[in-house]
Biotite code that builds the C-alpha atoms (Angstrom):
import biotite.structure as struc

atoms = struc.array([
    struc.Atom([151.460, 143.564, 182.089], chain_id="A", res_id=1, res_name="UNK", atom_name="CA", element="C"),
    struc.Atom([154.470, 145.504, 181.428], chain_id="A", res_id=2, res_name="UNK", atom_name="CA", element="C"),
    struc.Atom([156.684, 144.609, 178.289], chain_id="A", res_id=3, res_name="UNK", atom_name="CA", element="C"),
    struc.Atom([159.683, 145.449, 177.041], chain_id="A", res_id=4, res_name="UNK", atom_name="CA", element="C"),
    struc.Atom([160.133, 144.935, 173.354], chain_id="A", res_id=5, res_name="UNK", atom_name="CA", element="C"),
    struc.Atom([163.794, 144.997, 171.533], chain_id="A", res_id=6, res_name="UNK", atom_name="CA", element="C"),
    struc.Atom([164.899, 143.650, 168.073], chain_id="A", res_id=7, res_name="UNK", atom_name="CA", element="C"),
    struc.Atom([168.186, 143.951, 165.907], chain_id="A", res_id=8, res_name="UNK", atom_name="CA", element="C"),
    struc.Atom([170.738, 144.525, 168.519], chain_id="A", res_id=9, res_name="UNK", atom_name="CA", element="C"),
    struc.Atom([173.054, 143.068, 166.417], chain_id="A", res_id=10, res_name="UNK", atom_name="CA", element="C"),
    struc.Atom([175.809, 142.927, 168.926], chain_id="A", res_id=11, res_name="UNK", atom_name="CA", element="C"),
    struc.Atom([178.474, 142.705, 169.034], chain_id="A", res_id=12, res_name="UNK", atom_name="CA", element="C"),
    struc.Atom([178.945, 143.818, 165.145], chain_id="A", res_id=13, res_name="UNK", atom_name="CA", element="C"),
    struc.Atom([176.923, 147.306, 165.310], chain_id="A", res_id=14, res_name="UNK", atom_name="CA", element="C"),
    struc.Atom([177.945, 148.283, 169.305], chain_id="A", res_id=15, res_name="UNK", atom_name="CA", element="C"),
    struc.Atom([179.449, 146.347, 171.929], chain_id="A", res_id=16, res_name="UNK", atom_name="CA", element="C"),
    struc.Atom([176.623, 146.076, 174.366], chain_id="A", res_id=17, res_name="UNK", atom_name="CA", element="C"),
    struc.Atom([173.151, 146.688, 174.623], chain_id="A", res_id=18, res_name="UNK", atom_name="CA", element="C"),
    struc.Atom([172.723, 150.015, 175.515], chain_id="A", res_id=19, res_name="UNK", atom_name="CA", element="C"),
    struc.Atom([171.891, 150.836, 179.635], chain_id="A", res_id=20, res_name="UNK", atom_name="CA", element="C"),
    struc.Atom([169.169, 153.106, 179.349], chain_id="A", res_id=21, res_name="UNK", atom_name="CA", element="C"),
    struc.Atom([167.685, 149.694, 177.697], chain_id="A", res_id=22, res_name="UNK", atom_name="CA", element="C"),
    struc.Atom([168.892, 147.783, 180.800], chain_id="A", res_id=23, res_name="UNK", atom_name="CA", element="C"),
    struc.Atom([167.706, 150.622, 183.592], chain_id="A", res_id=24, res_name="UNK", atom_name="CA", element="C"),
    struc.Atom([163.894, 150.750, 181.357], chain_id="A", res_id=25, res_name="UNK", atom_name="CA", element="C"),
    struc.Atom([163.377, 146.614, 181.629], chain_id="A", res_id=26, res_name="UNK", atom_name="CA", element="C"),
    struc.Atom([164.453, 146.430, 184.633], chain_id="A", res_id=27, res_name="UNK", atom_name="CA", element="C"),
    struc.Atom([160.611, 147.360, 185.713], chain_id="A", res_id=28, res_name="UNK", atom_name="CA", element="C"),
    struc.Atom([158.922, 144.925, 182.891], chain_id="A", res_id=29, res_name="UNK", atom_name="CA", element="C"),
    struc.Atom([156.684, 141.871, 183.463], chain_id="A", res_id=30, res_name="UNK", atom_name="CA", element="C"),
    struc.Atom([158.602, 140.428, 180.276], chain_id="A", res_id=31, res_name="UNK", atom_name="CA", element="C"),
    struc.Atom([161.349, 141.590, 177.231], chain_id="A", res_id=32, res_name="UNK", atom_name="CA", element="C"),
    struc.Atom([160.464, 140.276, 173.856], chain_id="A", res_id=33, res_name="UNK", atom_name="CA", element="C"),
    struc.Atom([163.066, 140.492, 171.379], chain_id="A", res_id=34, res_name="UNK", atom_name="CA", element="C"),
    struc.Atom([162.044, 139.903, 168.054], chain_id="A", res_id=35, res_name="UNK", atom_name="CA", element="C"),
    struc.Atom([165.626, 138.696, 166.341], chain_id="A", res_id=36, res_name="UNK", atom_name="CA", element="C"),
    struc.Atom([168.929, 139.142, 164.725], chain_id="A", res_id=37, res_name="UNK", atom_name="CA", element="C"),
    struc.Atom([170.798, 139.149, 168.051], chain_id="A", res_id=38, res_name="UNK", atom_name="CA", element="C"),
    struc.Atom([173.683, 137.956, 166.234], chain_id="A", res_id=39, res_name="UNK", atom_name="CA", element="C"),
    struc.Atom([175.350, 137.055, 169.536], chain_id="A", res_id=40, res_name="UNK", atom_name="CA", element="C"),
    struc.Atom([173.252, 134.698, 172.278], chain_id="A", res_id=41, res_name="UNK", atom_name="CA", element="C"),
    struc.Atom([174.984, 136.262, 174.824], chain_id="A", res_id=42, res_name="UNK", atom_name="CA", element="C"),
    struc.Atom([172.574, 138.981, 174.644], chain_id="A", res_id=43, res_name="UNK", atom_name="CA", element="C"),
    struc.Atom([169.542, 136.549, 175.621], chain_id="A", res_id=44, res_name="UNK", atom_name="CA", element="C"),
    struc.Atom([171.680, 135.872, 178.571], chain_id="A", res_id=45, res_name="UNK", atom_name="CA", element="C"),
    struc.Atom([171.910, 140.084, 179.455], chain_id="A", res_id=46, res_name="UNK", atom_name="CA", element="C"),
    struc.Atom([168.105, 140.078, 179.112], chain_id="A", res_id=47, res_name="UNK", atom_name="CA", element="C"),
    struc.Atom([167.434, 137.175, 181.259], chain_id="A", res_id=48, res_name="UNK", atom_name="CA", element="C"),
    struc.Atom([169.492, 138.878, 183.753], chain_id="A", res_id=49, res_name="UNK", atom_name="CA", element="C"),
    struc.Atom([167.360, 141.762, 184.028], chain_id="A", res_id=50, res_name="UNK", atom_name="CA", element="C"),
    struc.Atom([163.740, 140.060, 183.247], chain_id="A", res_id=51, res_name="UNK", atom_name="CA", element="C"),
    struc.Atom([163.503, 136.054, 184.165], chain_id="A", res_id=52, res_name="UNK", atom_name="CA", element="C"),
    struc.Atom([160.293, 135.552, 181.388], chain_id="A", res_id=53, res_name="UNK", atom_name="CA", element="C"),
    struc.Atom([162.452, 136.468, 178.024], chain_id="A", res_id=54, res_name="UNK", atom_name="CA", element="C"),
    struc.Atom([160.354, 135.656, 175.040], chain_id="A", res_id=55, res_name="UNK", atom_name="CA", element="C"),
    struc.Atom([162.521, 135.565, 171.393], chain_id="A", res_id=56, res_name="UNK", atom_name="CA", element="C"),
    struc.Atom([162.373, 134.560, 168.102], chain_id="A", res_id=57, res_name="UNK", atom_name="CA", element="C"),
    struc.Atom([165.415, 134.450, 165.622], chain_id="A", res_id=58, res_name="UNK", atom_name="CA", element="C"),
    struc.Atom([166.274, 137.004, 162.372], chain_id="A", res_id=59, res_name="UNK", atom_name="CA", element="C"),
    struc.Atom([168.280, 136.624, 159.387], chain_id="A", res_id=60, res_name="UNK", atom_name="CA", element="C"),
    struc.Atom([171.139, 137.455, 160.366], chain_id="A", res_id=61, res_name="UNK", atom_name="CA", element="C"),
    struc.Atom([171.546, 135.170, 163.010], chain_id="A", res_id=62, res_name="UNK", atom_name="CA", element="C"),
    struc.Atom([174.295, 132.500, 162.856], chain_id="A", res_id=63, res_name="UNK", atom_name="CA", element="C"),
    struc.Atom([173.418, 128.602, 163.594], chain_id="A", res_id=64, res_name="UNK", atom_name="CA", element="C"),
    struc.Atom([174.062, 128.796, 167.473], chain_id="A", res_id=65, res_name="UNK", atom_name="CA", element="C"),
    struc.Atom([171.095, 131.315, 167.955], chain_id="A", res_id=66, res_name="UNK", atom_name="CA", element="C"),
    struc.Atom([168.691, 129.398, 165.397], chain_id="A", res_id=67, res_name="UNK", atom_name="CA", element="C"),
    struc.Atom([169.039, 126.282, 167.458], chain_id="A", res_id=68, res_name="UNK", atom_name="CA", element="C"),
    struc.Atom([167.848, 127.760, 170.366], chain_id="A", res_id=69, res_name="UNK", atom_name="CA", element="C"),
    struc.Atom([165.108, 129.921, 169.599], chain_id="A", res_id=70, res_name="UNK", atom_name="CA", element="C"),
    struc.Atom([162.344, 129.633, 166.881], chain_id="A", res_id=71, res_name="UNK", atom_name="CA", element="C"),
    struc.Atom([161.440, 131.557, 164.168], chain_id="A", res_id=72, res_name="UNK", atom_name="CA", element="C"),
    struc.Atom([158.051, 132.220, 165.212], chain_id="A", res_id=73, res_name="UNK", atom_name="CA", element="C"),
    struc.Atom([156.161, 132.426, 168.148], chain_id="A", res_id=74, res_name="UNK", atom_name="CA", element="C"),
    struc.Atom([153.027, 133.020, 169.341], chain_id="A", res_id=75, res_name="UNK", atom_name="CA", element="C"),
    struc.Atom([151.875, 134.236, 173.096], chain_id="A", res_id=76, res_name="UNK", atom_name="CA", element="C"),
    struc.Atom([148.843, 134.883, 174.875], chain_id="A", res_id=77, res_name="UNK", atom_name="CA", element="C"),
    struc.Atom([148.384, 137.619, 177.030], chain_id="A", res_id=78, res_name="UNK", atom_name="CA", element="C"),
    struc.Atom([144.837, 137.905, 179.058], chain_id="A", res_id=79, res_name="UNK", atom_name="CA", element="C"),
    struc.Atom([142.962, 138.077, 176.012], chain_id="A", res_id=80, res_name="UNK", atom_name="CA", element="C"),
    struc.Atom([144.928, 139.301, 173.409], chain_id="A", res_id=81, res_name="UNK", atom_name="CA", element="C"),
    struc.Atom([147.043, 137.094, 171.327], chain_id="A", res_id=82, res_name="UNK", atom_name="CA", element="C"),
    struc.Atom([150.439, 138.343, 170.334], chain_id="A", res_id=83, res_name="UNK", atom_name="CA", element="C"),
    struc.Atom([152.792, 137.030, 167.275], chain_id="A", res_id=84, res_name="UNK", atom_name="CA", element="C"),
    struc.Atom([156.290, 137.422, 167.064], chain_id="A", res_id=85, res_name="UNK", atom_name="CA", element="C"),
    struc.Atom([158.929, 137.085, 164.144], chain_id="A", res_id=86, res_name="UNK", atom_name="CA", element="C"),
    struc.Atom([161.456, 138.893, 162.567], chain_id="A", res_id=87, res_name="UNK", atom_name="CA", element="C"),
    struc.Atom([160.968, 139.789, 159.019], chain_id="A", res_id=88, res_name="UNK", atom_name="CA", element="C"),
    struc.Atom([162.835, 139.611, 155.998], chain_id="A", res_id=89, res_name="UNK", atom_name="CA", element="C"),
    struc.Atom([163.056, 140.778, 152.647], chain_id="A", res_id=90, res_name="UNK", atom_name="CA", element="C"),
    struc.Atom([162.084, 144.235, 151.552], chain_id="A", res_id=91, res_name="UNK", atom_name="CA", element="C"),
    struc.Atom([161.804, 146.475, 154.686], chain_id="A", res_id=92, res_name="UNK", atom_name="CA", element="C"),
    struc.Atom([158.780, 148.149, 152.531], chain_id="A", res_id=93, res_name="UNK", atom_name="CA", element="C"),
    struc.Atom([156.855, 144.806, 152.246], chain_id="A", res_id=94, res_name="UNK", atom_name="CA", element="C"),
    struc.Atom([157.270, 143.614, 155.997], chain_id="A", res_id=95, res_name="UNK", atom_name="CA", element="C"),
    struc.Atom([153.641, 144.333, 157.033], chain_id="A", res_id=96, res_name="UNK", atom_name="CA", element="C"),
    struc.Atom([152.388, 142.650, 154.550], chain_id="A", res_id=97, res_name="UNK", atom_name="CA", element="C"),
    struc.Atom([154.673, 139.891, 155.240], chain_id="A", res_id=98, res_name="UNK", atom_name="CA", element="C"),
    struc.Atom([153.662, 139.953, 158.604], chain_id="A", res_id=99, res_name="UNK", atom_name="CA", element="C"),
    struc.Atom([150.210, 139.954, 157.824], chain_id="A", res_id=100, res_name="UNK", atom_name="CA", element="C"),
    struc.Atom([150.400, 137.118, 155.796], chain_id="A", res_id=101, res_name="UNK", atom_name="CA", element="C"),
    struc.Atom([152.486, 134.581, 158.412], chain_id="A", res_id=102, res_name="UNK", atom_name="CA", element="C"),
    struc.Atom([150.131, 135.562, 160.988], chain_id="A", res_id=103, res_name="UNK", atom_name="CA", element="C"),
    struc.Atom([146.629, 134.973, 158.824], chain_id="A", res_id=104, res_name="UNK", atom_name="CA", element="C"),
    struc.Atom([145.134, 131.974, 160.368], chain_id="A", res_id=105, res_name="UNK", atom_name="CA", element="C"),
    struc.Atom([146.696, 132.823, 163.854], chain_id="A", res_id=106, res_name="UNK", atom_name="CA", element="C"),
    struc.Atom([143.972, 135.563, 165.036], chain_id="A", res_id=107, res_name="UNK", atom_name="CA", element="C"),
    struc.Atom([146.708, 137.512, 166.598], chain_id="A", res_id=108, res_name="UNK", atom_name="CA", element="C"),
    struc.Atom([145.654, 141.215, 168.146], chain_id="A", res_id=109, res_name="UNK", atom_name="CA", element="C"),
    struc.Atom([149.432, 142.595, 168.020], chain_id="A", res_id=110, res_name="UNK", atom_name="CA", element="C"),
    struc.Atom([152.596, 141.339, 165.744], chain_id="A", res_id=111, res_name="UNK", atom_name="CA", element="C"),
    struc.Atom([155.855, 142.228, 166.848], chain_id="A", res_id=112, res_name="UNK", atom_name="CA", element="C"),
    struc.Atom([158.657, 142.345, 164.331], chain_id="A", res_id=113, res_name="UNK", atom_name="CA", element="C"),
    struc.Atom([162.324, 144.020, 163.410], chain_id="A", res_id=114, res_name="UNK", atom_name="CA", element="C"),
    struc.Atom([164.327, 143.684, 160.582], chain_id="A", res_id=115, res_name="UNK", atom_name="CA", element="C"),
    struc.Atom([163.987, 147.242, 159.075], chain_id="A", res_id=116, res_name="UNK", atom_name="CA", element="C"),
    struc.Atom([165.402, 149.019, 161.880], chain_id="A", res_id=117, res_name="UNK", atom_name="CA", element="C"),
    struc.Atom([162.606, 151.603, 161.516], chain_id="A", res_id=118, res_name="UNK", atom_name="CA", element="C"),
    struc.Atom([160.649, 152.012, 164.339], chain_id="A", res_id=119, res_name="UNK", atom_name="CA", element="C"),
    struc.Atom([156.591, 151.655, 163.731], chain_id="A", res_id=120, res_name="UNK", atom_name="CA", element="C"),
    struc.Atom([153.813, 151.486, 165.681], chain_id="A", res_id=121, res_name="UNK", atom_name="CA", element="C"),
    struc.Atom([150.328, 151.170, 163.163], chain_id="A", res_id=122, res_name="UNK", atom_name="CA", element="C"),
    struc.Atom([146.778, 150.005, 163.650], chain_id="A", res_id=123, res_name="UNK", atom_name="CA", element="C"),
    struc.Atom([145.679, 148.412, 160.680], chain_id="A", res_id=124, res_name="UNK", atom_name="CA", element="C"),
    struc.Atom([142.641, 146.735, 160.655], chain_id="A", res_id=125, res_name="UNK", atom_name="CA", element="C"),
    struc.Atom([142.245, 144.842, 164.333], chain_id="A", res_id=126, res_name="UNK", atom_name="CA", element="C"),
    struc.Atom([146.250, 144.499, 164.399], chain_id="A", res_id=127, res_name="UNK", atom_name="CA", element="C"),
    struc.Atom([149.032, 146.441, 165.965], chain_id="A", res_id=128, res_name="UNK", atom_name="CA", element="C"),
    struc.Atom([152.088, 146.395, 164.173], chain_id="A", res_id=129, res_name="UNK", atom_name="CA", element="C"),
    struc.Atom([154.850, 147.124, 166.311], chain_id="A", res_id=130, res_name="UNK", atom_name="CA", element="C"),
    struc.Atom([158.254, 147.175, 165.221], chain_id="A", res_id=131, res_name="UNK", atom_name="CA", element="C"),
    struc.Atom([160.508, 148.840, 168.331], chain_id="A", res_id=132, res_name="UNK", atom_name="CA", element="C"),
    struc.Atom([163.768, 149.690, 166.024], chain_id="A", res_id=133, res_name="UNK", atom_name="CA", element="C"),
    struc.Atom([166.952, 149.024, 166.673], chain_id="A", res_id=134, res_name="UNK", atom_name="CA", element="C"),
    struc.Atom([168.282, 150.642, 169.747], chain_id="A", res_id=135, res_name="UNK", atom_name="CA", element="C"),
    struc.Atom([172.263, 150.477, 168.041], chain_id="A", res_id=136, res_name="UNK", atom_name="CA", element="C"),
    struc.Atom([171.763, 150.989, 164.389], chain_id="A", res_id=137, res_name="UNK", atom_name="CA", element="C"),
    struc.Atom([170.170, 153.803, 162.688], chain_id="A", res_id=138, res_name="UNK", atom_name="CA", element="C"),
    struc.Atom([170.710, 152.163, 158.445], chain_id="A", res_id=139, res_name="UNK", atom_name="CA", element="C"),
    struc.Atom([167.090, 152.912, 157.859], chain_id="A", res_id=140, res_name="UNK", atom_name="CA", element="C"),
    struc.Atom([165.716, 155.162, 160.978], chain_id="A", res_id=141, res_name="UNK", atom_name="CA", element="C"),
    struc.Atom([166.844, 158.254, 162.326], chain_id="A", res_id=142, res_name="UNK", atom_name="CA", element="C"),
    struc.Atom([166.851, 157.869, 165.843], chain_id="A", res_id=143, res_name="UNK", atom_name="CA", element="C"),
    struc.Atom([167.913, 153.892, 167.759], chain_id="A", res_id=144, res_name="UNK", atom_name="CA", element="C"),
    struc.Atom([164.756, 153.161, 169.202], chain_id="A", res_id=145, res_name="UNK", atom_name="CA", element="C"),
    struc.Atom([162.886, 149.863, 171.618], chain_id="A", res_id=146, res_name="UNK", atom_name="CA", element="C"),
    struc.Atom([159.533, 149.376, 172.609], chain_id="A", res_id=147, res_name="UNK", atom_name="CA", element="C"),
    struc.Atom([157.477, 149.066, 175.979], chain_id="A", res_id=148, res_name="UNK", atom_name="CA", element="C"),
    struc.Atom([153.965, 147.723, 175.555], chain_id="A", res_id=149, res_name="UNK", atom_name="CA", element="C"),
    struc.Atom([150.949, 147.626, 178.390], chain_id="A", res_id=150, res_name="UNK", atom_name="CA", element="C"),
    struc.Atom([148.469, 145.237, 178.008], chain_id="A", res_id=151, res_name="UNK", atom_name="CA", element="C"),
    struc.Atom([145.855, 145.657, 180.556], chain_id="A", res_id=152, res_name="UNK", atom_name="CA", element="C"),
    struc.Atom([141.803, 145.931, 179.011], chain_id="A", res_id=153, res_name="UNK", atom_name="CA", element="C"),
    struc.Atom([143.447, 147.480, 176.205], chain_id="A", res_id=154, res_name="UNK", atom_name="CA", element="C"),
    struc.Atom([146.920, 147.394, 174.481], chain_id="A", res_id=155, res_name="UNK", atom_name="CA", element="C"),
    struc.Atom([149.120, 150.621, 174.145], chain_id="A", res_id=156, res_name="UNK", atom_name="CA", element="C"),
    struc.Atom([152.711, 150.347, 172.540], chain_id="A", res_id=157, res_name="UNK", atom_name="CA", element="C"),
    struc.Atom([154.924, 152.944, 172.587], chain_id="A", res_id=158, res_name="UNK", atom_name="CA", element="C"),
    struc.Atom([158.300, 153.684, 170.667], chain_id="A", res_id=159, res_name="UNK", atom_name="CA", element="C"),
    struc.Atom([161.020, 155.145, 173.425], chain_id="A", res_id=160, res_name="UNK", atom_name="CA", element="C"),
    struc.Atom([163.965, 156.593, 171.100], chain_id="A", res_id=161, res_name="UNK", atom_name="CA", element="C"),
    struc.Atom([167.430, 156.299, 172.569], chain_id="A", res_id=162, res_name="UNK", atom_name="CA", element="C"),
])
């Protein structure tokens, strides 16, 4: 399985749209995962047009109309990995141990998170810790940055910088 993995578009406050090279990359993904602060549900709406099976959670800075539709955690199986998802908050320094933390009891093989806009892809432990970035605003990261993950017997992530 082929995944695309996005968080902290932020649109339309930090760029208009997401950006194509995004769009051309998931069009060839089993699923997009976006792991909040969308800002605007619209963009759910530009995933789902590229990729049917759209998995997201909320961020921070999401308004109401986006909380209402989507949680704030999730959870997904994958063959035989488990997967969390959720955004983040607070310090950008503390998230993996935030992370960590909501995820204890869960057994999860991979979390998938935003909120710093850094891009990071760690093994700690038996977890992955994949944060893709945020492919329109570089605050805290150098480069704008999403994810693709495989998950066949084994799962590899990989950053893709924009």
């Amino acid at each position: 399985m082929r995944i695309g993995v996005i968080a902290d578009t932020h649109i339309p406050d930090r760029a208009k749209v997401i950006p194509q090279q995004i769009l051309e990359s998931f069009k060839g993904v089993d699923m997009i995962i976006h792991a909040g602060d969308f800002v605007d549900l619209g963009v759910l709406d530009k995933l789902k047009a590229v990729c049917k099976n759209v998995r997201a959670v909320w961020g921070n800075m999401d308004p109401y109309e986006v909380k209402k539709e989507l949680p704030e955690k999730e959870i997904i199986e994958i063959g035989n990995y488990k997967i969390g998802i959720i955004h983040g908050y607070g310090r950008p320094n503390k998230l993996i141990d935030l992370v960590t933390e909501i995820f204890k009891n869960d057994n999860v093989n991979l979390i998938i998170f935003g909120h710093s806009h850094s891009a990071l892809n760690k093994k700690r432990g038996n977890i992955i810790y994949f944060n893709p970035g945020s492919p329109t605003d570089k605050i805290f990261a150098l480069h704008n940055s999403y994810g693709i993950i495989e998950i066949n017997d084994k799962i590899e992530a990989k950053i893709v910088r924009i």
